[in-house]
C-alpha positions in Angstrom: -21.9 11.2 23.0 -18.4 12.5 24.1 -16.4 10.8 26.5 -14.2 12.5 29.1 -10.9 10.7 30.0 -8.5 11.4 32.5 -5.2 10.6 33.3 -2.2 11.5 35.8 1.4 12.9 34.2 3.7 15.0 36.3 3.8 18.9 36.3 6.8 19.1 34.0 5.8 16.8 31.2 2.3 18.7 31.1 4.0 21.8 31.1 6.4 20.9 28.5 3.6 18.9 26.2 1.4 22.1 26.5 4.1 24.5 25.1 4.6 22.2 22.3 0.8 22.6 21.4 1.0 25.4 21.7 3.4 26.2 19.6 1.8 24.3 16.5 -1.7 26.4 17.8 -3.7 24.0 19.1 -4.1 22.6 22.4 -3.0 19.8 24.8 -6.5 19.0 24.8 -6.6 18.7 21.0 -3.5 17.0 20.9 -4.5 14.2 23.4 -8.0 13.7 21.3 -6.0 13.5 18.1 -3.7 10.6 19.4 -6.5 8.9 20.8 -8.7 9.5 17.5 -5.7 8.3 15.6 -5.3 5.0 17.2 -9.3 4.5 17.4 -8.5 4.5 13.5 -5.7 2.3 13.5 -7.3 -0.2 15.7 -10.7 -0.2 13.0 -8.0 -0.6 10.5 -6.4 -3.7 12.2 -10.4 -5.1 13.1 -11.1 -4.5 9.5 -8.0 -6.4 8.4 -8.2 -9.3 10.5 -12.2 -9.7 9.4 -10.9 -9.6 5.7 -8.1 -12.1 6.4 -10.6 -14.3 8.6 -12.9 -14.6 5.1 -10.3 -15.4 3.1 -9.1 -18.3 5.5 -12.7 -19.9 5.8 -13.2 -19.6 1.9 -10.0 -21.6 1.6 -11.2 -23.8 3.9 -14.3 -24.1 2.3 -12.6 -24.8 -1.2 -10.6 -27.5 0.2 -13.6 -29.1 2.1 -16.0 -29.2 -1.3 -12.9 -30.4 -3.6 -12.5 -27.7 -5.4 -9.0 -26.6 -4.3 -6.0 -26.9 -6.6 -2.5 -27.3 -5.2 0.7 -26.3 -6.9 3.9 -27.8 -6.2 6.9 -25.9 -4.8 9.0 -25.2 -7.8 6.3 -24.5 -9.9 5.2 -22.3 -7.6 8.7 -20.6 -7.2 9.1 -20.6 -11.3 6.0 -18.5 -11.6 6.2 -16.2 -8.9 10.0 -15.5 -10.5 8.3 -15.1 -13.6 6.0 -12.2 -12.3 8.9 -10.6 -11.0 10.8 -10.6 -14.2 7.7 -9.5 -15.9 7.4 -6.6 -13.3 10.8 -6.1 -13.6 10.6 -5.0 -17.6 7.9 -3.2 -17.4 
């Protein structure tokens, strides 16, 4: 089901937004549904991100509550993340 949406701008910026449609032939209409499909898509992005990064936070969570977790120490963590980048480096 479509949706109609309105909104108030003055005469000039409509007038000026509907040459530039024009010019790329389409029009204002089309431009308008494109920004708003275009941040409908960004915002599923973002809701699909935070979902993914809400998983991984309760599965870490989850680790550390059963035992299982394993913790590394600062410079041994900082030796082996130089060590991938020297080994991405010579690639």
């Amino acid at each position: 089901m479509d949706t109609r949406i309105q909104f108030r701008i003055d005469e000039e910026t409509k007038r000026l937004a509907q040459l530039m449609a024009e010019s790329q032939g389409r029009t204002l209409s089309d431009a308008c549904r494109e920004l708003a499909e275009g941040l409908a898509a960004e915002q599923r992005k973002s809701m699909s991100h935070d979902a993914w990064l809400s998983e991984q936070i309760n599965a870490a969570f989850d680790k550390f509550d059963s035992g299982e977790a394993r913790f590394t120490k600062h410079d041994d963590a900082k030796a082996q993340m130089e060590a991938r980048k020297m080994k991405i480096r010579n690639r």
